[in-house]
C-alpha positions in Angstrom: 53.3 111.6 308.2 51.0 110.9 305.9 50.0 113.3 303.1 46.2 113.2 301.5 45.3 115.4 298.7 42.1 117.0 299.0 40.8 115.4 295.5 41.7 111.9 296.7 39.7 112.7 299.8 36.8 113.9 298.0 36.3 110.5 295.9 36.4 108.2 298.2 34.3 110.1 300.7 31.5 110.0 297.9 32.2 106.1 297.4 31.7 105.6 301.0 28.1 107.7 301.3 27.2 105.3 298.2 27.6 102.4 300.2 25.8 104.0 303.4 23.2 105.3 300.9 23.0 101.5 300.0 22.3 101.0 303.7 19.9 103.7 304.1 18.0 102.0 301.1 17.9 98.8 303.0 16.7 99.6 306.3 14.0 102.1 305.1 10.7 101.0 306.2 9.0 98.5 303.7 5.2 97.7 303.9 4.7 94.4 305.7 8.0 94.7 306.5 8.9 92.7 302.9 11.8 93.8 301.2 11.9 94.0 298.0 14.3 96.5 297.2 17.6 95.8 295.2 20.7 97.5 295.2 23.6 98.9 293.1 26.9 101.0 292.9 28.3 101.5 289.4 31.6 103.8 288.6 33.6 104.1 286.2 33.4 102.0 283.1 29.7 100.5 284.1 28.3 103.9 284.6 29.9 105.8 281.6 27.9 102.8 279.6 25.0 103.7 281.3 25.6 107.4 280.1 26.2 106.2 276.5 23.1 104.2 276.5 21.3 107.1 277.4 22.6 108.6 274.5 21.7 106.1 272.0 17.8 106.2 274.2 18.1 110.4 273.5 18.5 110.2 269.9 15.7 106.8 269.2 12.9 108.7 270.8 14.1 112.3 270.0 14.3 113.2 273.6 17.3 115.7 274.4 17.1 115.7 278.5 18.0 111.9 278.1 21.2 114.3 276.6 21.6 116.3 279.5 21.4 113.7 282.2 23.9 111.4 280.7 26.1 114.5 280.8 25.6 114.8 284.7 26.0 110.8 285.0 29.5 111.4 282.9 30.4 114.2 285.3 29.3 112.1 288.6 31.9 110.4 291.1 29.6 107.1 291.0 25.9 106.1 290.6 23.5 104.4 293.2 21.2 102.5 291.6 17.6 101.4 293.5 15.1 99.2 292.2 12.1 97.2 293.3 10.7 94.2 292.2 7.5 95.9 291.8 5.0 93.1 289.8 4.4 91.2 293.1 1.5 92.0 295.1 1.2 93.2 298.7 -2.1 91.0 299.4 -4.3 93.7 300.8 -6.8 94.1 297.9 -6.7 98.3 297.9 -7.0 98.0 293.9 -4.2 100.5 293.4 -2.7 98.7 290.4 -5.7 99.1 288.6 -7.3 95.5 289.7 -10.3 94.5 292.0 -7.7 92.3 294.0 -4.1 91.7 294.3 -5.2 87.9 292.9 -6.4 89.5 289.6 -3.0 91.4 289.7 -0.6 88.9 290.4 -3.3 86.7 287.1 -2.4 89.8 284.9 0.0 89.7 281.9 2.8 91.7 282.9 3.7 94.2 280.1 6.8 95.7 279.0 6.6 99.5 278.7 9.3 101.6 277.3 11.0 101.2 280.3 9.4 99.4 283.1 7.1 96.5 283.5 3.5 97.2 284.7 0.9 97.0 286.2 3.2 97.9 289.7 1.9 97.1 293.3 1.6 100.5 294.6 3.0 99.4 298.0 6.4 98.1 296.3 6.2 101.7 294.5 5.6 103.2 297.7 8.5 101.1 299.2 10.7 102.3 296.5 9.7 106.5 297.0 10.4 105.5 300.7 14.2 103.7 299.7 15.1 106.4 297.6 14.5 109.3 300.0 16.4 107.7 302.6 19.1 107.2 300.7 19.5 110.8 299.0 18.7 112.1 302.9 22.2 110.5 303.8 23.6 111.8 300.9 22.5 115.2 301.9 23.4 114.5 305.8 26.7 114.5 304.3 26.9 117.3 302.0 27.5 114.7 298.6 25.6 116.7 295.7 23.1 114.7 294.5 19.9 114.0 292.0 17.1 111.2 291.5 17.3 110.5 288.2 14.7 108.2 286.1 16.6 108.1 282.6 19.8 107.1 284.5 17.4 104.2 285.8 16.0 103.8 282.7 19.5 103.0 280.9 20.3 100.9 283.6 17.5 98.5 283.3 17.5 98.4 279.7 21.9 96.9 280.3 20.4 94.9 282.7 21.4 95.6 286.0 19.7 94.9 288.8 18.0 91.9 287.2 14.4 91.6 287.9 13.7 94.9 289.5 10.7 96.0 287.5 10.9 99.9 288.3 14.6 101.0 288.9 15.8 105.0 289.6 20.1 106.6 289.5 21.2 108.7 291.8 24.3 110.0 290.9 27.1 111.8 293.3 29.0 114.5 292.9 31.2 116.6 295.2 31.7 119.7 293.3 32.4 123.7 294.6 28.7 123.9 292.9 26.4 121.0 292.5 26.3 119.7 288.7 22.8 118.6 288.9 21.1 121.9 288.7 20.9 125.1 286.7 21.0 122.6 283.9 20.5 123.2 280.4 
């Protein structure tokens, strides 16, 4: 017989929605059916150094949620990171990104913001809303507490991961008696 203690269960039931949240990210619909969207599960070592870098990010612009999220991300069982590469153009002309056509977009200098690079198609936006709710839908399907987090992304991009994704979000996981993402101070 086998014995498996309820904690062990736990953690590797949250790794394993990760990875089907990864799926969930990839076959969400995507305009023209062009995907765009990039992947990523950190534990561990690689998401406690996303935590600290949202630290160091709370204290050089003086904003304490960056505090309280890299608390939750410390707490989490793993973090899914989603990103898009977001600074190509669809091709329909809508002027959503701010341009008469998506050739005056894809002409523009692309600028680094505090944390992402714009202008941003808003179809690859759009694509990346559409990622992310599929994947925190089959986190929920399966009970794994969960939050979309921008400063988890934020940190993220600044170390680097997912390489060229120009807008990137964190979800982190957490199977708790009482989710850790809310009631938060």
């Amino acid at each position: 017989m086998v014995v498996i203690e309820c904690r062990a269960a736990e953690e590797d039931a949250v790794i394993q929605v990760a990875k089907l949240m990864l799926v969930s990210a990839r076959t969400a619909p995507k305009a023209g059916g062009v995907d765009d969207i990039q992947t990523l599960i950190l534990t561990g070592e690689d998401m406690l150094r996303v935590a600290k870098e949202m630290e160091k990010m709370a204290e050089e612009r003086n904003i304490p949620a960056f505090i309280r999220d890299a608390k939750n991300l410390s707490s989490s069982k793993c973090v899914v990171l989603i990103g898009v590469k977001s600074s190509k153009s669809f091709g329909v002309n809508c002027g959503g990104c701010g341009y008469v056509s998506c050739e005056a977009f894809e002409a523009s200098t692309k600028i680094k913001g505090n944390d992402y690079v714009g202008p941003a198609c808003i179809f690859k936006v759009l694509d990346l809303g559409i990622a992310l709710g599929s994947a925190v839908k089959t986190a929920s399907m399966h009970n794994v507490d969960n939050r979309v987090m921008y400063r988890v992304g934020t940190a993220a991009k600044r170390l680097g991961y997912l390489g060229d994704a120009d807008i990137l979000m964190g979800i982190p996981l957490s199977a708790t008696g009482k989710s850790i993402y809310f009631d938060r101070k």
